[in-house]
C-alpha positions, 0 to 999 in steps of 0.5 A: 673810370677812365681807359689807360692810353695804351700808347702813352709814354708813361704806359710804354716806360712802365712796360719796359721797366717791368719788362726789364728790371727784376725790382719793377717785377717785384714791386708790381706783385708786392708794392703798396702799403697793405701786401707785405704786411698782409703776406707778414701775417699769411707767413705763420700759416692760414688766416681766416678773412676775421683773422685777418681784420683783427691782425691789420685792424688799420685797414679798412674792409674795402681795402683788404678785399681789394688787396686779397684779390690782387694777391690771388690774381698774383698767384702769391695767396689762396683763398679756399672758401667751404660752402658753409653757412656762414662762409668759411673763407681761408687764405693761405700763401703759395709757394711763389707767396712762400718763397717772399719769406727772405725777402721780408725778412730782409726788409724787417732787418734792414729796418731795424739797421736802417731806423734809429728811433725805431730800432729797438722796436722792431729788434723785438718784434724782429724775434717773432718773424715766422719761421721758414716753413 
């Protein structure tokens, strides 16, 4: 893999835009395909890694390790693994991953004002977005 160029431009716009701009900070945490929908599922309480699978079969193996990483290294989950045989692996969300509750939310329900092929879709699955905790 090759080293990012510390000096480059595009590396110093970067750090200045997330240095800068509280969207920046945010999308840095949160952005991809995978977070938000892997936070969606931790906001009704611990997963297991299985559980996790099955909610988000779409996603490959590879991909929700990697993502699970950077959301512990964010500090937005915990994983918790009891030294069973076989392992015994949670995650659960932070209070900082906790507190992306409004935000999620209000991103569902931007969707469902925003979509109009989807709109009646995502009303419905908008009632089962997880409750505050």
């Amino acid at each position: 893999m090759a080293a990012i160029k510390e000096s480059s431009v595009i590396q110093e716009n970067k750090k200045s835009a997330f240095e800068e701009c509280p969207v920046t900070y945010v999308m840095e945490k949160i952005g991809g395909y995978w977070k938000p929908i892997i936070l969606f599922q931790l906001m009704g309480g611990p997963q297991r890694y299985s559980d996790l699978r099955r909610a988000v079969p779409q996603i490959t193996e590879k991909v929700l390790i990697q993502q699970l990483k950077q959301l512990e290294a964010d500090g937005l989950i915990l994983r918790k693994a009891k030294p069973v045989v076989p392992p015994y692996v949670t995650y659960s969300l932070t209070t900082s991953g906790q507190r992306l509750h409004p935000v999620l939310y209000a991103m569902a329900v931007w969707a469902v004002q925003d979509s109009k092929e989807y709109a009646t879709t995502f009303r419905r699955n908008l009632a089962k977005f997880p409750e505050l905790k």
